[in-house]
C-alpha positions, 0 to 999 in steps of 0.5 A: 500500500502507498504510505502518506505522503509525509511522515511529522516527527513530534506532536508538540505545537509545532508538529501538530500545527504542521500536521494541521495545514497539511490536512487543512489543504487535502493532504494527509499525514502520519504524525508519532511521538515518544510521549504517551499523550498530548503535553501536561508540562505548563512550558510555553505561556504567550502566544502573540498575534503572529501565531494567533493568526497562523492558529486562527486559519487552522480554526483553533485560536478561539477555542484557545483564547477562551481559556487564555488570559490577554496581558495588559501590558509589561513593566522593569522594576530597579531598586524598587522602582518603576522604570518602563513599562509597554501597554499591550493590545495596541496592535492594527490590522489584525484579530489579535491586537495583543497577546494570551496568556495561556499554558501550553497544554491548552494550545496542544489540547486545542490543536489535537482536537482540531487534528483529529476533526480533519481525520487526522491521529497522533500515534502516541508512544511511538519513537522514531530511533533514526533516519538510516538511509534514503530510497533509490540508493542515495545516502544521508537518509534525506535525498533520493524520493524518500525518507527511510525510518525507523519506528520503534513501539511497544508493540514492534518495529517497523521499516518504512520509506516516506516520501517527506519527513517533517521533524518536530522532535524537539531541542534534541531532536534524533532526525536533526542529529541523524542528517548530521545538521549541527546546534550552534550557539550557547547555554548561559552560565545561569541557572533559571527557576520556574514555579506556577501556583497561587500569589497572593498580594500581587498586581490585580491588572494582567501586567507582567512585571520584571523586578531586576536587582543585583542578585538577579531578575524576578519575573511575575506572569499572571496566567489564567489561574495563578501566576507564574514567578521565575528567577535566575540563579549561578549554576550549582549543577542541581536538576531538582525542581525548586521547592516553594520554600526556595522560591519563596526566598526569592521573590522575598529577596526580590520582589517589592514585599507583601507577596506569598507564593504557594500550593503550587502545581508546577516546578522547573529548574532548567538551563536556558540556551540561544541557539540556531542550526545551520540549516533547517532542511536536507533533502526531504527532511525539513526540521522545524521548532525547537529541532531548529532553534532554541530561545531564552525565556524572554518574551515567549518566543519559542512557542511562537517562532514554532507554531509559525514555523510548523504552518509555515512548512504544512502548507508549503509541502501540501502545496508540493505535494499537490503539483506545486513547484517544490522549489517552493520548499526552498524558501522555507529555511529561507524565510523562517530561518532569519526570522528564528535567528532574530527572535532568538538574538532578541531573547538573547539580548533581553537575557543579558539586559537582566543580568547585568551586574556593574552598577555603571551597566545597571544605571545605563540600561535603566537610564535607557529603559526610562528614556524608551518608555517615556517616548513611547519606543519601547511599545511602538518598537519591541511589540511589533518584533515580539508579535511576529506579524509582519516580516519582511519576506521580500527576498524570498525565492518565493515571491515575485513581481510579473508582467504588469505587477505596476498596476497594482496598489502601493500597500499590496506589497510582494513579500508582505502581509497583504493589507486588510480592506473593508467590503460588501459580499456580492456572492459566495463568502460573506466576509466583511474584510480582505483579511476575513477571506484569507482567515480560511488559510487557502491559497486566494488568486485576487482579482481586482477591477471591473468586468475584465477582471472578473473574466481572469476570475472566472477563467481562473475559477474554471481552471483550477477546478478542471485540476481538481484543485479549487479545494485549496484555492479561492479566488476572489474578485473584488469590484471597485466602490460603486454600482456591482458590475455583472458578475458574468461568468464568475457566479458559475465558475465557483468565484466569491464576489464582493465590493470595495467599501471604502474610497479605493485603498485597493485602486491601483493603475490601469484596469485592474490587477490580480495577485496570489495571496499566500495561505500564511497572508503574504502577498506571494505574487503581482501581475497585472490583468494579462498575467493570470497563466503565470500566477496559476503556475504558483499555484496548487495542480493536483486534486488531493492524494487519495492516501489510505494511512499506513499506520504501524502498531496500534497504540492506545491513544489517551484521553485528553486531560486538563493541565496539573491545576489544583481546584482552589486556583481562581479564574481570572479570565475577564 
């Protein structure tokens, strides 16, 4: 029997939201991991709005943000005092104008369930225990038209050849070890400590505060059940959880007074690394998450940079996998590598900030951290880089201006989020925004103009489902302001039809134009009217594969269970 047609190593969020977007766009997969079910572990927190959005195409951001807390703002704290602080929820254009607070566990619960509704499973329990060697002969398990694996149960071996393998195995990850692709960066020299339970005295506001001293740095988080206290201590080579009477100590030490942590139900000491491997692909292994990239505490942005970088390849390898150009696939390191380099290089500084310990470095970076605030800096200039909203993807290998793209507007930019417009739903989607069409998490062939354009639109309509693909692609075209025009051909064709509602933001020059949207929202292609056949090139070819799932020994698949919290934590969700 054909196995599917991608094999995802690890059920993290990364895994899953991988697996996700491959089903979410017709492709099926097999997904295992080591563990015995979904995660308990409280790791991850934040979840900001770049990844909010990535979960929102898959339908799983609001079932997650109604166990989340939103986060009001930050604050730094020296020797007492308040010296900056950054209001949250400011963000524009989008449906997550600030970040949730919610326990990892939640965002891997939310994504199972989504998982399985697509008819997706998780087979649990399941070790993959080495790449060993690639189809057609060729060497280092990741070239050739294949992927051989092992797979390792309690009920067995098996041997199989999968077509793709995506590795979402973790910071020690087996495949990225496997195909010889080195971790390159550093640990810090700190001990870190981690406690979630009960504080009683602390802020009434969803604030995160930082209270940095001289013997180290006090971080409070309220989550949606109690707050989250984490410190930094000079490595002694201990590995045991930290009692409550230690972190107690601490936030005494630390913190400004009055405050007592206790009945809590999570503990962590842990080292906290920065690393980024060389490359995230070999061959048809792509290797995505903390397989790839490691981060520090600061800012929540190892959840994050994963969750985007598991959407990033689920449908860049579905559209692959259904007859689009795999050369697509190359833009996948080139794209979400710089972005895990910048978000762990911005952890990185932010670490060091806290641990400065010369009383001159510690008066400088509070004397900045002042002068940041009080302009607005901090707000107008970090939120922005901790949300991950809107990179710069303009060097792509996979965007591209063609014939006629002038004719497009200035805010439709190739290699950037496409802007959000305001319209009235003439036929089909009942959207009310550009940005509610593209939440669906499909490839979107926009038309822009009067009745010619609606011809490109029909006529792409008419090809795309000839190629059994008008599944995984919408094409939209949208009328300028004023009276509808005769939508023609397009209403047969399968099109969604609306008007501009505004002055014209999406007006550009001449009598139209059209563009390839991304699933992920970026602009991917321009071209003016005349340039339809070579943005159907970009775009999927193939129907669906119709895959049975060659599954390996059936393991039991556990019921999903709530977190480890105890029943007197208090909701504070608004």
């Amino acid at each position: 029997m054909t196995p599917p047609p991608v094999l995802v190593v690890g059920a993290g969020p990364t895994g899953l939201t991988a697996a996700c977007a491959l089903w979410s766009l017709g492709v099926p997969c097999r997904v295992v991991d080591r563990r015995s079910g979904p995660g308990l572990a409280p790791k991850g927190l934040v979840l900001w709005s770049g990844a909010l959005e990535c979960l929102h195409r898959l339908d799983v951001a609001r079932r997650i943000a109604d166990e989340a807390l939103p986060l009001a703002g930050a604050s730094y704290w020296s020797k007492g005092r308040r010296i900056g602080g950054v209001r949250f929820g400011g963000l524009r254009g989008t449906a997550f104008p600030g970040p949730l607070c919610v326990p990892q566990p939640a965002t891997e619960r939310a994504l199972y369930a989504r998982l399985t509704e697509l008819g997706g499973t998780v087979e649990w329990e399941t070790d993959l225990t080495g790449v060993t060697e690639a189809a057609e002969g060729a060497t280092g398990g990741a070239t050739g038209d294949g992927v051989s694996v092992e797979l390792r149960s309690a009920n067995g071996t098996e041997r199989l050849t999968v077509p793709w393998l995506i590795a979402a195995d973790g910071a020690r990850s087996t495949v990225r070890e496997s195909v010889g692709i080195p971790f390159e960066g550093h640990t810090f020299d700190r001990t870190f400590l981690i406690g979630d339970g009960l504080l009683t005295g602390g802020p009434d506001e969803a604030e995160v505060q930082h209270h940095i001293s001289p013997d180290g740095v006090l971080v409070i988080v309220p989550q949606p059940r109690g707050h989250r206290i984490f410190f930094d201590l000079a490595s002694d080579g201990r590995t045991e959880p930290p009692t409550v009477e230690l972190l107690q100590r601490l936030l005494d030490e630390r913190g400004p007074g009055g405050l007592r942590f206790h009945d809590a139900w999570w503990t962590s000491r842990f080292q906290v690394h920065a690393k980024v491997a060389p490359r995230f692909r070999a061959g048809r292994v792509l290797l995505a998450g903390d397989a790839v990239h490691a981060h520090t505490t600061a800012g929540g942005q190892g959840l994050n940079t994963g969750v985007q970088d598991g959407y990033d390849i689920g449908w860049k390898l579905a559209s692959v996998v259904r007859g689009q150009d795999p050369a697509l696939l190359d833009s996948f390191e080139a794209e979400r590598r710089p972005a895990s380099v910048r978000a762990v290089r911005n952890g990185d500084q932010q670490i060091r900030m806290w641990l400065l310990r010369h009383p001159l470095a510690r008066a400088v970076r509070d004397t900045v951290l002042r002068g940041l605030s009080g302009a607005g800096l901090l707000e107008s200039r970090v939120v922005p880089l901790l949300a991950q909203l809107d990179l710069d993807l303009s060097k792509s290998p996979a965007v591209a201006d063609l014939e006629g793209a002038a004719g497009a507007p200035r805010g439709v930019r190739t290699g950037r989020r496409a802007p959000d417009a305001a319209l009235v739903p003439v036929h089909g989607a009942t959207a009310l925004t550009l940005h509610g069409h593209l939440a669906a998490g499909r490839h979107t062939l926009l038309a822009y103009g009067g009745r010619a354009a609606g011809e490109q639109a029909a006529r792409a309509g008419t090809v795309l489902r000839d190629r059994g693909a008008g599944d995984a692609v919408t094409v939209v075209w949208i009328q300028p302001p004023g009276p509808a025009a005769d939508p023609g051909a397009a209403i047969a064709a399968g099109c969604d039809i609306a008007r501009e509602a505004d002055s014209g933001g999406l007006r550009g020059g001449g009598a139209g134009w059209l563009a390839w949207i991304r699933p992920d929202g970026v602009v991917g292609a321009r071209a003016g009217l005349t340039g339809l056949d070579a943005l159907l090139d970009r775009l999927p070819r193939d129907p669906a594969p119709q895959v049975p799932l060659v599954r390996g020994p059936v393991v039991r698949e556990p019921a999903l269970r709530d977190p480890v919290v105890r029943a007197e934590a208090p909701s504070r969700r608004p």
